[in-house]
C-alpha positions as CSV (number, residue, x, y, z in Angstrom):
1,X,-78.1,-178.3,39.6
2,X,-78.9,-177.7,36.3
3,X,-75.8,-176.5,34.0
4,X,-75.9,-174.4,31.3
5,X,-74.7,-177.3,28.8
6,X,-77.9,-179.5,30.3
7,X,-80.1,-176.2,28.4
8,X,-81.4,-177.2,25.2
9,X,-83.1,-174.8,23.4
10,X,-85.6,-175.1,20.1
11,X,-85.5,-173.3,17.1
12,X,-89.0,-171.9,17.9
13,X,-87.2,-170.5,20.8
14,X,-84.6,-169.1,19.3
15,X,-87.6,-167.4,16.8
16,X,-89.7,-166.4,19.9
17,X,-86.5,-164.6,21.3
18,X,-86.0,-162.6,18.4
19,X,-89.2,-161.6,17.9
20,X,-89.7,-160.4,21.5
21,X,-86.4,-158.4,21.1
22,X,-87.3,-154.4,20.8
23,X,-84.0,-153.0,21.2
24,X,-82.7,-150.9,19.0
25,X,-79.5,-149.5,18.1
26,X,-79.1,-145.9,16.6
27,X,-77.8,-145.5,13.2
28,X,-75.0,-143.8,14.3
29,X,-73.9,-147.1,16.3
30,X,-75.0,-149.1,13.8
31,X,-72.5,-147.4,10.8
32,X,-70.1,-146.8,13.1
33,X,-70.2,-150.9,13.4
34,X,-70.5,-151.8,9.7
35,X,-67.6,-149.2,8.9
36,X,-65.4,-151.4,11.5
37,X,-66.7,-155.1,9.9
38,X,-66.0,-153.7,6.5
39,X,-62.2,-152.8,7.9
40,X,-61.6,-156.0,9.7
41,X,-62.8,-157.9,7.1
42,X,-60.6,-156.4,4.0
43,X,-58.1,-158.3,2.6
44,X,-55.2,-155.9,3.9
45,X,-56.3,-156.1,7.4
46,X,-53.5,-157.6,9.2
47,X,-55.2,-160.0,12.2
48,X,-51.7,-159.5,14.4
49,X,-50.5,-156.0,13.9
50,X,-46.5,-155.3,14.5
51,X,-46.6,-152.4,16.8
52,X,-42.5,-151.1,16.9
53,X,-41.5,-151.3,20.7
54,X,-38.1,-148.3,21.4
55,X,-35.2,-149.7,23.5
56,X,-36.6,-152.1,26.3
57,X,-40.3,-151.9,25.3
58,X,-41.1,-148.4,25.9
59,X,-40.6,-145.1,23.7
60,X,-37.8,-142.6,24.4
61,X,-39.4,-139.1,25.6
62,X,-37.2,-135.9,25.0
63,X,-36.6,-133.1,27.3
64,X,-38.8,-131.0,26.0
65,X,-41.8,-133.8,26.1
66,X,-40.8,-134.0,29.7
67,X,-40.7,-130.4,30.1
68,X,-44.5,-130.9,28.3
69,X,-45.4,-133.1,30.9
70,X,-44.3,-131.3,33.9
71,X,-46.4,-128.2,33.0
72,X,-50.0,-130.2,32.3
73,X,-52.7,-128.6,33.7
74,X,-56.2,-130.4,33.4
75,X,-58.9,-129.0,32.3
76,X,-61.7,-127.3,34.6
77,X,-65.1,-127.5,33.2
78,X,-66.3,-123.9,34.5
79,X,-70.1,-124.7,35.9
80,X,-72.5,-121.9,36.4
81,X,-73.6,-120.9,39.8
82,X,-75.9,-118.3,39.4
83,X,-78.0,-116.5,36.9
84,X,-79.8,-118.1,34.0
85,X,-77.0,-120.0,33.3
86,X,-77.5,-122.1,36.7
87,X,-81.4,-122.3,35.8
88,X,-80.8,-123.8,32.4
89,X,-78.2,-126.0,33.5
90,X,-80.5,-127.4,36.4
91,X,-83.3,-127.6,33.9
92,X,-81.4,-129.7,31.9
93,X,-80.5,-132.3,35.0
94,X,-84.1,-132.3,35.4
95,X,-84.7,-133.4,31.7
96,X,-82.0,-135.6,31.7
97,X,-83.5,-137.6,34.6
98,X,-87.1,-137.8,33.6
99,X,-88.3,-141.2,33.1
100,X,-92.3,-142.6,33.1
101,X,-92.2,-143.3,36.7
102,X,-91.3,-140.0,38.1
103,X,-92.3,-137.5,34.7
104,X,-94.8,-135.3,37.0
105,X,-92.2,-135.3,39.9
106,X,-89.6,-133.7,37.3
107,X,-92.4,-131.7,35.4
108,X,-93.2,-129.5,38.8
109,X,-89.8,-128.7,39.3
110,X,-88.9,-127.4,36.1
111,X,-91.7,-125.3,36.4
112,X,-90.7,-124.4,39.8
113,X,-87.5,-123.2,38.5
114,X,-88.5,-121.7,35.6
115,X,-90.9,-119.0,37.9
116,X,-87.2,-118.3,39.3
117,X,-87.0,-115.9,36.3
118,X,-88.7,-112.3,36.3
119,X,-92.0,-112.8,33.6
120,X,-90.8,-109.3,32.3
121,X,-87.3,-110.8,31.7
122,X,-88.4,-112.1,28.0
123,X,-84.6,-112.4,26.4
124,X,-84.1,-115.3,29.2
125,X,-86.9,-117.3,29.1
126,X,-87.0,-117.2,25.3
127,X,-83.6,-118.4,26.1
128,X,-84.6,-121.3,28.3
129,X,-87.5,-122.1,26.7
130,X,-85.3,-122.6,23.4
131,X,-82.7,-125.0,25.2
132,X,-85.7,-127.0,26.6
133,X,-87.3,-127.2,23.2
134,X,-84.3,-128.3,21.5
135,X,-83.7,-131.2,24.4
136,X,-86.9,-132.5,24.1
137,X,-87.3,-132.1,20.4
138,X,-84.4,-134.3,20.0
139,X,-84.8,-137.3,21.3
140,X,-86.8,-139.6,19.6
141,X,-86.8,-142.7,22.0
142,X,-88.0,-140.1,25.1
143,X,-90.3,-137.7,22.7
144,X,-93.6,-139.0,24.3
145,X,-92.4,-137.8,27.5
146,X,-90.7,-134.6,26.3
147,X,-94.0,-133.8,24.6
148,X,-95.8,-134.2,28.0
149,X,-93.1,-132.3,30.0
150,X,-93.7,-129.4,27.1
151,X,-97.4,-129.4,27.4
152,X,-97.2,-128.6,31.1
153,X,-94.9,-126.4,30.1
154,X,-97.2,-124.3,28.4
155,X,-100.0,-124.4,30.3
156,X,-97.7,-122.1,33.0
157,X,-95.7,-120.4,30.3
158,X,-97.8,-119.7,26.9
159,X,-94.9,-118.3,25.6
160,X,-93.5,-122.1,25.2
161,X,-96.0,-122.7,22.5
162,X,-94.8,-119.7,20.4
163,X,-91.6,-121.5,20.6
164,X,-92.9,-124.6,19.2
165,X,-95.6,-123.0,16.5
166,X,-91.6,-121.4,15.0
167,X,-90.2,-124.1,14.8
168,X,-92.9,-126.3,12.9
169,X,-93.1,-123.2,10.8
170,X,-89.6,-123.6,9.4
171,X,-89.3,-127.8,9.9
172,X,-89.7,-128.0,5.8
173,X,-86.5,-125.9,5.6
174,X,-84.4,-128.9,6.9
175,X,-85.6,-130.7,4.3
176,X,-83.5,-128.7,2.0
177,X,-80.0,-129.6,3.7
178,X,-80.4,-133.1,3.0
179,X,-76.8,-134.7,2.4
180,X,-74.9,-138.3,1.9
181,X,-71.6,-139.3,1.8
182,X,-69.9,-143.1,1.9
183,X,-68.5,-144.0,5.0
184,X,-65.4,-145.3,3.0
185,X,-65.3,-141.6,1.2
186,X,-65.5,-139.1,4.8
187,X,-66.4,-140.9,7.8
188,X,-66.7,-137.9,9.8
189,X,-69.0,-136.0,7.5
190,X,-71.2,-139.4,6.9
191,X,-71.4,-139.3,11.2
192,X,-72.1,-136.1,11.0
193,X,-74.7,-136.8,8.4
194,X,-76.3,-139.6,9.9
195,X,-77.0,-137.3,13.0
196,X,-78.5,-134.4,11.2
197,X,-81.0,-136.8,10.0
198,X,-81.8,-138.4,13.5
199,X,-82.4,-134.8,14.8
200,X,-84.8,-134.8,11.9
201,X,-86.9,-137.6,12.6
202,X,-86.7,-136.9,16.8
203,X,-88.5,-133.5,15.2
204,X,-91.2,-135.5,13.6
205,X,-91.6,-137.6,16.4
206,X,-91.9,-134.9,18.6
207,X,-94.1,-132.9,16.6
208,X,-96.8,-136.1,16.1
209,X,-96.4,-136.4,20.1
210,X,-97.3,-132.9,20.1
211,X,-100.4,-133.8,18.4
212,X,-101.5,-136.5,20.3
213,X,-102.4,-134.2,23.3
214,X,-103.4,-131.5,21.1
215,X,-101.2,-129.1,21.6
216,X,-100.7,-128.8,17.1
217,X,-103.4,-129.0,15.7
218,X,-104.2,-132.2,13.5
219,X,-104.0,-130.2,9.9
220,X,-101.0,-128.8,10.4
221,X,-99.4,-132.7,10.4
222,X,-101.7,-133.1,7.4
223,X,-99.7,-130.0,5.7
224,X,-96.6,-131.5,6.7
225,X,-97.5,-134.5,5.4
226,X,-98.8,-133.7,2.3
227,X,-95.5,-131.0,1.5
228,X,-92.8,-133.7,2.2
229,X,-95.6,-135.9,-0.3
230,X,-95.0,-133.5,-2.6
231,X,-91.3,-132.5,-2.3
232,X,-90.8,-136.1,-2.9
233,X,-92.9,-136.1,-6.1
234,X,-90.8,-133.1,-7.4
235,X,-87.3,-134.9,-6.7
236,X,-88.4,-138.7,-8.5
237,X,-87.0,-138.1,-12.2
238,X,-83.7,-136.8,-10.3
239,X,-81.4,-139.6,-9.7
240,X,-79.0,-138.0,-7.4
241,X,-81.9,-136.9,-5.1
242,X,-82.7,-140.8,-4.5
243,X,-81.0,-140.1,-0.7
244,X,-83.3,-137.1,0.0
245,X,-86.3,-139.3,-1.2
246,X,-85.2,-142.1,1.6
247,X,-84.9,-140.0,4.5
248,X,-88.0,-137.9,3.5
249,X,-89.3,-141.3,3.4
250,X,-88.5,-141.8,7.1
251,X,-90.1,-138.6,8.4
252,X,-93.2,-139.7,6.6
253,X,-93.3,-143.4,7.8
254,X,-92.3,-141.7,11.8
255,X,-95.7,-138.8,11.4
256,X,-98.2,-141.9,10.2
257,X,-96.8,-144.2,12.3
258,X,-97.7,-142.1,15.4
259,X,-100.2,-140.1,14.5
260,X,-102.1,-142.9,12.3
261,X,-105.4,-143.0,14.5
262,X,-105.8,-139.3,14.2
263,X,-105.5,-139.5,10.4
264,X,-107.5,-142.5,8.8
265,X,-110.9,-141.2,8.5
266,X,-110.6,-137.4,7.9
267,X,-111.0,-136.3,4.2
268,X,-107.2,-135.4,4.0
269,X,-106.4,-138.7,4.7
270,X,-107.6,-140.5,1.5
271,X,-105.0,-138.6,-1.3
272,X,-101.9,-139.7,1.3
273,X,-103.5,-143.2,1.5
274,X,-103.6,-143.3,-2.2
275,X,-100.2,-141.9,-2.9
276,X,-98.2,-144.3,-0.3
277,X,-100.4,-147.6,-1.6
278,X,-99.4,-146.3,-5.4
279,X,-95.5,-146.3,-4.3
280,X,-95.7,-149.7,-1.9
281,X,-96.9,-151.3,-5.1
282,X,-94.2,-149.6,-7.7
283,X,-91.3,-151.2,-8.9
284,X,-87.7,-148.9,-8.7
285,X,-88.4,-148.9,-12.9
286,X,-91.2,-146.3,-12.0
287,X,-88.6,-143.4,-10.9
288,X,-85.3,-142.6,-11.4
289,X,-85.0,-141.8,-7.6
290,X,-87.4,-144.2,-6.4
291,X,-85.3,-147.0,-4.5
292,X,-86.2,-150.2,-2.8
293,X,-86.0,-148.7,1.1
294,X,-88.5,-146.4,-0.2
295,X,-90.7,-149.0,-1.6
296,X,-90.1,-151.1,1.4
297,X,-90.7,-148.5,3.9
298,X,-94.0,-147.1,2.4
299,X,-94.9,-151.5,2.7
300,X,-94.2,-151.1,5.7
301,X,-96.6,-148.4,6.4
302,X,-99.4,-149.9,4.5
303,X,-99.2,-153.0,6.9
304,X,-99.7,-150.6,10.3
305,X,-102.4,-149.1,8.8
């Protein structure tokens, strides 16, 4: 029997391992995990904390705590049982269970459901057909799936794609919120950040995806491209807008990334090629916004394509 100190292992192993490794963890996790390391590890940290015990070991509780106590009621989450509430709430068990091996299986009964409602009824299937935009529009790690669950979706219910064409209509307006705050200064409002801008990029995922089985057309990712291109041009000589040029950055490197085969070749193609080469190559010097994440990113994107 072979023990587990028997097991050597070489560094090329080790190297294979982490090259094999695809994992990844959101940024919300991952701040959420450098804001504790950066705690632990000050100097003020104490290691073995003096918690202050009441008489034998436990705290003394009033009357009135008691009294507090006595009265608890828990909390009953109401669900809905009828109506659209119980169709969007079963729509989104459907979505939330929808994985590559059973997508059609899941895709068939949401549109099962969704014929539940009257086609005349148009305030509740806008309604529904905005909670099952903004659920698959959301998450960037499922958005090929969502995409293909949304397509279907508009091939019963035309309406859907209205829903969609609004929304990348008004995706540059997000782009005007952009915020940043030190962890260390407001952690809540730097988590609360850090999610705005995953929304963000599940948007541009989702929209590329949306692409990819031409359900938005291929120009319209070109406009998109080529405004965030130039919303980034106008913010360089502005210092403080160096965070808005990152995580405009992002959406860029997420929208070539996906969409890359659909791009290289058309006539549009060439002035973004040019623009993210001239910035891979640049120095931080070039900008007063331009930082090294950008420069690294925009690398990064010259070496997929």
């Amino acid at each position: 029997m072979v023990t587990l100190a028997d097991r050597q292992y070489t560094l090329n192993a080790f190297q294979k391992i982490r090259e094999e490794w695809k994992e990844d963890i959101s940024i919300d996790i991952r701040t959420k995990i450098d804001f504790l390391a950066s705690k632990v590890g000050a100097p003020t940290y104490s290691k073995t904390p003096n918690f202050k015990k009441g008489r034998r070991g436990r705290p003394k509780c009033s009357s009135a705590n008691w009294e507090i106590i006595r009265n608890f009621k828990s909390t009953t989450i109401i669900k809905e049982t009828e109506g659209i509430g119980k169709i969007i709430d079963d729509v989104i068990l459907l979505l939330n269970k929808i994985t590559k091996h059973n997508y059609a299986k899941m895709s068939k009964k949401i549109v099962e459901i969704m014929k539940k409602i009257d086609s005349k009824d148009e305030e509740n299937l806008l309604k529904l057909g905005g909670e099952i935009f903004l659920i698959g529009s959301s998450n960037e790690f499922y958005s090929k799936l969502y995409s293909m669950v949304y397509r279907d979706l508009i091939q019963e219910f035309p309406f859907m794609n209205n829903i969609c064409m609004k929304n990348l209509s008004t995706f540059m307006v997000l782009f005007e919120t952009i915020e940043y705050i030190p962890a260390e200064d407001d952690y809540d409002k730097f988590c609360s950040i850090n999610k705005d801008n995953e929304k963000r990029r599940a948007l541009s995922c989702f929209f590329a995806n949306m692409m990819l089985i031409n359900i938005i057309d291929k120009n319209l990712i070109f406009d998109l491209l080529i405004n965030l291109i130039n919303k980034q041009k106008h913010n360089f000589n502005d210092i403080s807008k160096k965070k808005v040029i990152d995580e405009i950055s992002e959406n860029i490197f997420i929208l070539i990334k996906i969409g890359k085969r659909h791009f290289i070749g058309d006539i549009k193609w060439a002035g973004i090629y040019d623009y993210i080469n001239t910035i891979s190559s640049a120095t931080t010097a070039l900008y007063p916004a331009l930082s090294n994440k950008t420069i690294f990113k925009f690398m990064d994107i010259m070496e997929m394509i």
